[in-house]
C-alpha positions as CSV (number, residue, x, y, z in Angstrom):
1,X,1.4,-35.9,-3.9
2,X,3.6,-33.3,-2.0
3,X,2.0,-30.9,0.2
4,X,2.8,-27.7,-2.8
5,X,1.2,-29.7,-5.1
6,X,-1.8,-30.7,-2.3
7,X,-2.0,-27.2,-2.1
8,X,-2.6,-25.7,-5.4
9,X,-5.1,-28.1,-6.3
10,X,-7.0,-27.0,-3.1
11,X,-6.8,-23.9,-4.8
12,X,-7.9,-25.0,-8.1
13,X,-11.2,-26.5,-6.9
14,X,-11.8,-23.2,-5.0
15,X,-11.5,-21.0,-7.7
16,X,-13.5,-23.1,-9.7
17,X,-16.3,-22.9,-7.0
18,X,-15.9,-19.6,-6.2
19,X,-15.0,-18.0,-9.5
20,X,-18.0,-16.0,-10.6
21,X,-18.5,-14.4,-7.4
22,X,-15.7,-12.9,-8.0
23,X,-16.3,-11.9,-11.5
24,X,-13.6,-14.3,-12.8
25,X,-13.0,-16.6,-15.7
26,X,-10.2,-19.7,-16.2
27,X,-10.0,-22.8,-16.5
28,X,-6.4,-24.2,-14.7
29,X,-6.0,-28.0,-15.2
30,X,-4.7,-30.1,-12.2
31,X,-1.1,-29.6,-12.4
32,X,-0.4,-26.5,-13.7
33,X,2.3,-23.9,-12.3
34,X,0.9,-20.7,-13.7
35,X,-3.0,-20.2,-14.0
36,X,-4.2,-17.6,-16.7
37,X,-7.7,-15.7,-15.1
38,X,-9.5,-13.0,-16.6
39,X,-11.3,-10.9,-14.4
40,X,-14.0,-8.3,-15.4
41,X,-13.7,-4.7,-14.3
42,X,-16.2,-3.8,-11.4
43,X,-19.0,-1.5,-12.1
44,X,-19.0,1.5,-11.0
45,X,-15.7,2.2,-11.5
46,X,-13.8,3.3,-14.7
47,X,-12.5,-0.4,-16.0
48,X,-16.2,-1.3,-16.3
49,X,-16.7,-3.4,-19.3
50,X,-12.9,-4.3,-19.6
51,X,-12.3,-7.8,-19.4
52,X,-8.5,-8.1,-17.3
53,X,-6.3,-11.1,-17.6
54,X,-4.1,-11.5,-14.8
55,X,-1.2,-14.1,-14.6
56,X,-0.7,-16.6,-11.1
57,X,2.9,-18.3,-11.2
58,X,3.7,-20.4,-8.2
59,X,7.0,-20.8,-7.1
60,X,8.4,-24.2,-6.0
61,X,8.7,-22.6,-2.4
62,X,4.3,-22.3,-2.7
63,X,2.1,-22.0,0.0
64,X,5.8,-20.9,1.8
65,X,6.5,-18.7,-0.6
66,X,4.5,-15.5,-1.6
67,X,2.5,-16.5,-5.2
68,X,3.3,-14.4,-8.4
69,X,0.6,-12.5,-9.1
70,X,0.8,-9.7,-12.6
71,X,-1.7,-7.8,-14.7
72,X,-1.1,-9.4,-18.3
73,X,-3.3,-6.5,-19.8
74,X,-2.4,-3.1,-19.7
75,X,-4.4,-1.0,-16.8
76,X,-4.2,2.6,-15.9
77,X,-3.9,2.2,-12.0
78,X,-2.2,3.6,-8.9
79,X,-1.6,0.4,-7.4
80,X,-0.5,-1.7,-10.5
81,X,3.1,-0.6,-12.6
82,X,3.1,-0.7,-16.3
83,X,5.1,-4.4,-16.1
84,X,1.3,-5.7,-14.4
85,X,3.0,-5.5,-10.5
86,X,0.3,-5.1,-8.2
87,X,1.0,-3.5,-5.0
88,X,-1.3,-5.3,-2.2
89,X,-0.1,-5.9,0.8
90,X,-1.1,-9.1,0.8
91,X,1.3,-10.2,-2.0
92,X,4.5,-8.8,-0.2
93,X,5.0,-7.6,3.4
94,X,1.9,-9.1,4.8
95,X,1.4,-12.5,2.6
96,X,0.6,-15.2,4.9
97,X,0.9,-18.6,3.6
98,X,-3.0,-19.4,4.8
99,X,-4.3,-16.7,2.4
100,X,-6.3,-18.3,-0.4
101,X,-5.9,-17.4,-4.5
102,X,-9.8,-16.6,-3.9
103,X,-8.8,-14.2,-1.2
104,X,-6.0,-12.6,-3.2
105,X,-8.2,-11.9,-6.5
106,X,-11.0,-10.7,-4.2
107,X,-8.4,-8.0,-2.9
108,X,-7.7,-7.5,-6.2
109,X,-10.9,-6.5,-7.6
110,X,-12.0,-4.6,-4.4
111,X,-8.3,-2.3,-5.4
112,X,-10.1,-1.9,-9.2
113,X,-12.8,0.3,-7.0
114,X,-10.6,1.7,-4.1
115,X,-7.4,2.1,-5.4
116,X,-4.7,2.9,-2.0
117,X,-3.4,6.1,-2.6
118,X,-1.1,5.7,0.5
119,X,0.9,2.8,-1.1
120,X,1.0,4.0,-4.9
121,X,3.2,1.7,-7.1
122,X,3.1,4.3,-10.1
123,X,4.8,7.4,-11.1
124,X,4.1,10.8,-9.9
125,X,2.4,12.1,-13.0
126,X,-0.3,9.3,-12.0
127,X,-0.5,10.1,-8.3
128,X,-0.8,13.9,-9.3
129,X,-3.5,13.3,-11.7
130,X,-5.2,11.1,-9.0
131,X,-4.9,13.9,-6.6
132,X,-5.2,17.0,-8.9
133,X,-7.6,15.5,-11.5
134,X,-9.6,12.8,-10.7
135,X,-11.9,13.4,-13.5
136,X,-8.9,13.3,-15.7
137,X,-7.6,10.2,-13.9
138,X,-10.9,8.1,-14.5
139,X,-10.7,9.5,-18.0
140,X,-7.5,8.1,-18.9
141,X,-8.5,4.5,-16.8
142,X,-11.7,4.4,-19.3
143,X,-9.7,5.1,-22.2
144,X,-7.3,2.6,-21.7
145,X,-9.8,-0.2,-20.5
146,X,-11.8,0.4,-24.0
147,X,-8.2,0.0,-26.1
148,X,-6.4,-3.1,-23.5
149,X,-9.1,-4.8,-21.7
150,X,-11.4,-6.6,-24.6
């Protein structure tokens, strides 16, 4: 077995350890190139209840290369583009090849709670809601995680 392959199975048994304390659901078989996880919204934030399914590709470059990593269901966030791009520093200028799938969907659903308003991956009509309506802003998250995340 090569060492990509090596690799992502690693990963496989991890998640599959580790999944629920990270509020995640999947089942990848050995062998496969792009995982399928849901992950439930925190609580105490507004994608509570919404049940998120997010898309892992690995390229054949993997651990080397930087893991493809997309929201499949729609999300009202700063941080994550209406095509399911999550910006997380981890996943572009600061990826490190020793960084676990564990550690990237921890990242993930710590952003669901603290979204980084310094490195916004939206338009400005969502970073001036953010800043100018927050209410407004967890309204419209809500609203969306009731109609996308089921």
């Amino acid at each position: 077995m090569d060492s990509r392959k090596t690799r992502i199975e690693v990963e496989r048994k991890e998640f599959n350890e580790w999944k629920s304390s990270i509020s995640c659901y999947g089942d990848p078989k050995e062998g496969d190139e792009e995982w399928i996880v849901t992950m439930d919204g925190p609580k105490d934030s507004p994608y509570m209840g919404g049940k998120f399914k997010i898309s892992i590709k690995f390229p054949s470059e993997y651990p080397k290369k930087v893991p493809i990593v997309k929201f499949k269901t729609q999300i009202y966030h700063l941080n994550i583009n209406s095509e399911g791009t999550i910006c997380l520093s981890s996943l572009t200028y600061k990826y490190n090849e020793n960084i676990s799938i564990i550690d990237i969907l921890t990242q993930i659903f710590m952003m669901l709670t603290s979204p980084n308003i310094d490195s916004p991956l939206v338009g400005s009509d969502i970073i001036k809601k953010y800043n100018e309506d927050y209410s407004g802003y967890l309204a419209k998250a809500r609203e969306m995680t009731r109609e996308y995340a089921k």
